[in-house]
C-alpha positions as CSV (number, residue, x, y, z in Angstrom):
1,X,222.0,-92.5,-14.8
2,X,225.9,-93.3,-14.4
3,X,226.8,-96.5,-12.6
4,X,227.7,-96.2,-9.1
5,X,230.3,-98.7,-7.3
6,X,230.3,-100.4,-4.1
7,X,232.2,-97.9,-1.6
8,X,232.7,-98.4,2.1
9,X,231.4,-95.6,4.4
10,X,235.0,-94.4,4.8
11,X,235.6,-93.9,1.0
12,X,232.2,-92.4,0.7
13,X,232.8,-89.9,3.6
14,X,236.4,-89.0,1.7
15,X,234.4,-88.4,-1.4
16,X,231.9,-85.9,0.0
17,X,234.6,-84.0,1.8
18,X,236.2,-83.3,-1.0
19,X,233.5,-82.3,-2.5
20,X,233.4,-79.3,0.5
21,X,231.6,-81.3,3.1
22,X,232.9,-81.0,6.5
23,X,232.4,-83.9,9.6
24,X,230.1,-82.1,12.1
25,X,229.9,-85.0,14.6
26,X,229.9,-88.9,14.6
27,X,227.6,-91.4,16.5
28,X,228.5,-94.6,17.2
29,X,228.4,-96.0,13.4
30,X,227.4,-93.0,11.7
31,X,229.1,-89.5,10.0
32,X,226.9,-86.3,10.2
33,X,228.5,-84.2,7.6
34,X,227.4,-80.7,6.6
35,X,228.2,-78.0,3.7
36,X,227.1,-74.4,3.5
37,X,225.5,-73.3,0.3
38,X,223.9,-70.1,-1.3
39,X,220.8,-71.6,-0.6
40,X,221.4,-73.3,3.1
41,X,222.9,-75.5,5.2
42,X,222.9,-79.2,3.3
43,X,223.4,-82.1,5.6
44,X,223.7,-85.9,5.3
45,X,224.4,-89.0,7.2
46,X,227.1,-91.6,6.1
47,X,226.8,-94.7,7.9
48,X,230.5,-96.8,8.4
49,X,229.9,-100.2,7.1
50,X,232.3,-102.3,5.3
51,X,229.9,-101.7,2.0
52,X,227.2,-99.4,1.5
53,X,224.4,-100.7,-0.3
54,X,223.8,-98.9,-3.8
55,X,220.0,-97.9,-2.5
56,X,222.1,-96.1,0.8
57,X,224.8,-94.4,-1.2
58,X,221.8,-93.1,-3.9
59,X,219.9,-92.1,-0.7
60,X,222.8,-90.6,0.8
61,X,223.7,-88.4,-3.0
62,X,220.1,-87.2,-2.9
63,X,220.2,-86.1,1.0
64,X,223.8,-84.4,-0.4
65,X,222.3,-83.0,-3.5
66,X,224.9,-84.3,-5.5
67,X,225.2,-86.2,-9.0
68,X,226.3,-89.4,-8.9
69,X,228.8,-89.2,-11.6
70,X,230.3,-85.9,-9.6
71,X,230.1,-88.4,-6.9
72,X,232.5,-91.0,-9.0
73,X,234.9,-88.3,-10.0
74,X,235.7,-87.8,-6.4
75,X,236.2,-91.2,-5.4
């Protein structure tokens, strides 16, 4: 599994937009951001701290369904 980097909220958020996600709402500290698929509507949740934990951001891919290195490419 490919070595993922601290990133902020912000930077992950930027990431997974370009990736096609698009910000559906935000609450208080926290990004809702959703992509339609073939298969449905994915979601995920991006909390905006300073640095995301490496356990958050792999929870975060999962909830995304994406790879962590096509995570990295985006950065």
């Amino acid at each position: 599994m490919p070595k993922l980097r601290r990133v902020s909220g912000q930077e992950a958020v930027r990431a997974l937009e370009r990736l096609g996600f698009e910000k559906v709402r935000q609450r208080d500290s926290h990004v809702i951001l959703k992509k339609q698929t073939p298969e449905g509507i994915i979601g995920c949740v991006v909390p905006l701290h300073h640095e995301l934990a490496i356990g958050t951001l792999r929870g975060i891919l999962k909830q995304a369904k994406v790879k962590p290195d096509e995570f990295m490419e985006h950065l």
